[in-house]
C-alpha positions as CSV (number, residue, x, y, z in Angstrom):
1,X,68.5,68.5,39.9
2,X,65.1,66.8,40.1
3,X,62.9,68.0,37.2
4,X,59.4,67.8,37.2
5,X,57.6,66.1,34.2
6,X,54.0,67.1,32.9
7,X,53.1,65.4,30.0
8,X,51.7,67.9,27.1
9,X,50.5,65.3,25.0
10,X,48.4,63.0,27.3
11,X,44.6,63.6,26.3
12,X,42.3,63.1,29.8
13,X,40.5,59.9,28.1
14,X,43.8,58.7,28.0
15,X,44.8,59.4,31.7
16,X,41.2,57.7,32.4
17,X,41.7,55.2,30.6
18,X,45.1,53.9,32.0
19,X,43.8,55.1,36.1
20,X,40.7,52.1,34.7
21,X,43.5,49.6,33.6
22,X,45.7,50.2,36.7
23,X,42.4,49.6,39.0
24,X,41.0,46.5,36.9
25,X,44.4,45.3,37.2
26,X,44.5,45.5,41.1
27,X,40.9,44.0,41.2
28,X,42.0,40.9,38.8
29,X,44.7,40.2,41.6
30,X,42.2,41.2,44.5
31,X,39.3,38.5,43.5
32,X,41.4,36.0,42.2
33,X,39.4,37.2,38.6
34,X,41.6,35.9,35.7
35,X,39.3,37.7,33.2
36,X,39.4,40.6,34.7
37,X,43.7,40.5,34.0
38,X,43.0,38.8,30.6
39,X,41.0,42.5,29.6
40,X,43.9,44.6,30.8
41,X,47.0,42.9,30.0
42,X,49.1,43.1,26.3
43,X,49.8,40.7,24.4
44,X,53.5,40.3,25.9
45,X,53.8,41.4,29.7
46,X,57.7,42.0,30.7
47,X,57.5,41.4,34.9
48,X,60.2,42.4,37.1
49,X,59.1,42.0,40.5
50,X,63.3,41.6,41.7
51,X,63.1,44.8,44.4
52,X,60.1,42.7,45.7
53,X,61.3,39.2,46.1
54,X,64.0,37.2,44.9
55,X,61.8,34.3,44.0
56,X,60.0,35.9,41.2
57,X,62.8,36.7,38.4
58,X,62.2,39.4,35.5
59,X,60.5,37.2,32.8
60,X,58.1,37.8,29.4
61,X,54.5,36.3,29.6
62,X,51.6,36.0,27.2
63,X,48.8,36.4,29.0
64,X,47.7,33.3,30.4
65,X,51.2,32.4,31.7
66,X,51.3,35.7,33.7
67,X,47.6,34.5,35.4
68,X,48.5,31.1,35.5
69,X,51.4,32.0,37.2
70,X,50.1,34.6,39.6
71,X,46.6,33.4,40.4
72,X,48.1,29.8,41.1
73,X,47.3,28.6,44.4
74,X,51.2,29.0,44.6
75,X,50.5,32.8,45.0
76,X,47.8,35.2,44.6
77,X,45.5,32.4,43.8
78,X,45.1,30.9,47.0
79,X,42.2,30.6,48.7
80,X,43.3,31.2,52.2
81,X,45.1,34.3,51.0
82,X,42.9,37.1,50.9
83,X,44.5,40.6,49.4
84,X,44.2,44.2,48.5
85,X,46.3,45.9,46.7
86,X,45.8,49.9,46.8
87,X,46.9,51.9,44.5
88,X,48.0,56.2,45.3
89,X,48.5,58.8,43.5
90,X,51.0,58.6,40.5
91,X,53.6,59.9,38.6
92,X,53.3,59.9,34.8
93,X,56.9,59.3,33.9
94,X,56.7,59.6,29.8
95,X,53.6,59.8,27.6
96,X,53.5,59.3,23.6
97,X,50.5,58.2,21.6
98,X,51.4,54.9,21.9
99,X,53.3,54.3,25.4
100,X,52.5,55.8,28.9
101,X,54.5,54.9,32.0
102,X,53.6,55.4,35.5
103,X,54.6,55.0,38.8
104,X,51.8,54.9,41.5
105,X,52.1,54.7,45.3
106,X,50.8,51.2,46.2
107,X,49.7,49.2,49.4
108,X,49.9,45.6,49.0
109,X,48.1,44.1,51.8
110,X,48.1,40.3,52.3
111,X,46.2,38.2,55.1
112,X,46.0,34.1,55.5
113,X,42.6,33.7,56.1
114,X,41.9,31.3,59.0
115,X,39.7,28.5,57.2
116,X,36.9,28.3,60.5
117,X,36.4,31.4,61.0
118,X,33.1,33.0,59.6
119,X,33.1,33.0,56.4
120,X,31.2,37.0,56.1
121,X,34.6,38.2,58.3
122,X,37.2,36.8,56.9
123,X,39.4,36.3,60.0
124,X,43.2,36.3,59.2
125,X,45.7,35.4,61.9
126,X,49.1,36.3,59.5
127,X,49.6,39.6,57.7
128,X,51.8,40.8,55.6
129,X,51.6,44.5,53.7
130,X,54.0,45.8,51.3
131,X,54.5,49.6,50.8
132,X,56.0,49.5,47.2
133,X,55.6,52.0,44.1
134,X,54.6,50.1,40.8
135,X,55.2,50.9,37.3
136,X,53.1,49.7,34.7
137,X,53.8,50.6,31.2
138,X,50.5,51.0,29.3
139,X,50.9,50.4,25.6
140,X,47.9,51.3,23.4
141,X,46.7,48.7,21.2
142,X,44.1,49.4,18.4
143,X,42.8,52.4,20.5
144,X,42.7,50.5,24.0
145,X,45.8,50.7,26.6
146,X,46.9,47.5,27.8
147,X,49.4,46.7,30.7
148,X,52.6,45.6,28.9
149,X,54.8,46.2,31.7
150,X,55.4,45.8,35.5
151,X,58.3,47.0,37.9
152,X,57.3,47.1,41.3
153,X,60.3,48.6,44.2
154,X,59.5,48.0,47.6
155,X,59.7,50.7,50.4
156,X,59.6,48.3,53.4
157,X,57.2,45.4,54.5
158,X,55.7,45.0,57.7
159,X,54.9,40.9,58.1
160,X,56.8,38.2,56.3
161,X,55.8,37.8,52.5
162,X,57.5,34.0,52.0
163,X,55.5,33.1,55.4
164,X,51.8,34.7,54.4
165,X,51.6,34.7,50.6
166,X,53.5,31.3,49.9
167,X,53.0,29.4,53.1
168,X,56.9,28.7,54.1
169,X,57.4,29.1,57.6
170,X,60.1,31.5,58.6
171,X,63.2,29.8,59.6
């Protein structure tokens, strides 16, 4: 039987606080903005982006390994690769003083840019969005909560990932 879970010891800075992470977060990815991660993310980040795609395993980053990894021109860094990732309404799984986790609804929406076309547009000719939920586990750290966890689980993709985010052709 599904219970529901309402936190009784998360304070409303905190909620804001995290709902500020999550969304600088999304915006590091967004504008390719490797400060903007480098202000949200923990010391250790633990990703595991398996119910995604196979070709990013769970793995433990510092900081700049998680954005060199995922800002490379490999992945979210490319320039031709233009994204938005929206996040819904979410679920506060557990809260303590010192851990929060939470699911949100999320819209990952991903777009090759086509290199001539104007420049204010942003023509794409391949798409591919991803309707997933993420968790991020916020851990606070000297009063500020940084993203120290990931775990996104896809619903279903419209587009192929491998073909707009990382350039292979689908066989």
């Amino acid at each position: 039987m599904f219970e529901l879970y309402i936190p009784e010891n998360l304070e409303f800075r905190d909620y804001l606080a995290i709902v500020q992470t999550a969304r600088t977060f999304a915006d590091g990815y967004d504008q390719k903005d490797a400060e903007r991660l480098r202000a949200v993310l923990g010391p250790v980040i633990e990703v595991d982006y398996r119910l995604i795609t196979e070709t990013i395993p769970i793995r433990t980053y510092t900081p700049d390994e998680f954005i060199a990894e995922f800002l490379s021109p490999k992945l979210l860094g490319n320039e031709k690769l233009l994204t938005q990732h929206f996040l819904g309404q979410c679920y506060i799984k557990s809260a303590s003083r010192d851990e929060i986790v939470v699911v949100w609804q999320q819209n990952a929406g991903h777009g090759r840019w086509i290199e001539d076309s104007d420049p204010l547009r942003k023509q794409v000719d391949k798409t591919n969005d991803g309707k997933s939920y993420m968790q991020q586990r916020f851990t606070n750290l000297e009063g500020r909560w940084k993203i120290t966890g990931l775990r996104p689980s896809l619903l279903y993709e419209i587009g192929n990932f491998n073909e707009v985010v990382l350039g292979q052709e689908v066989q």
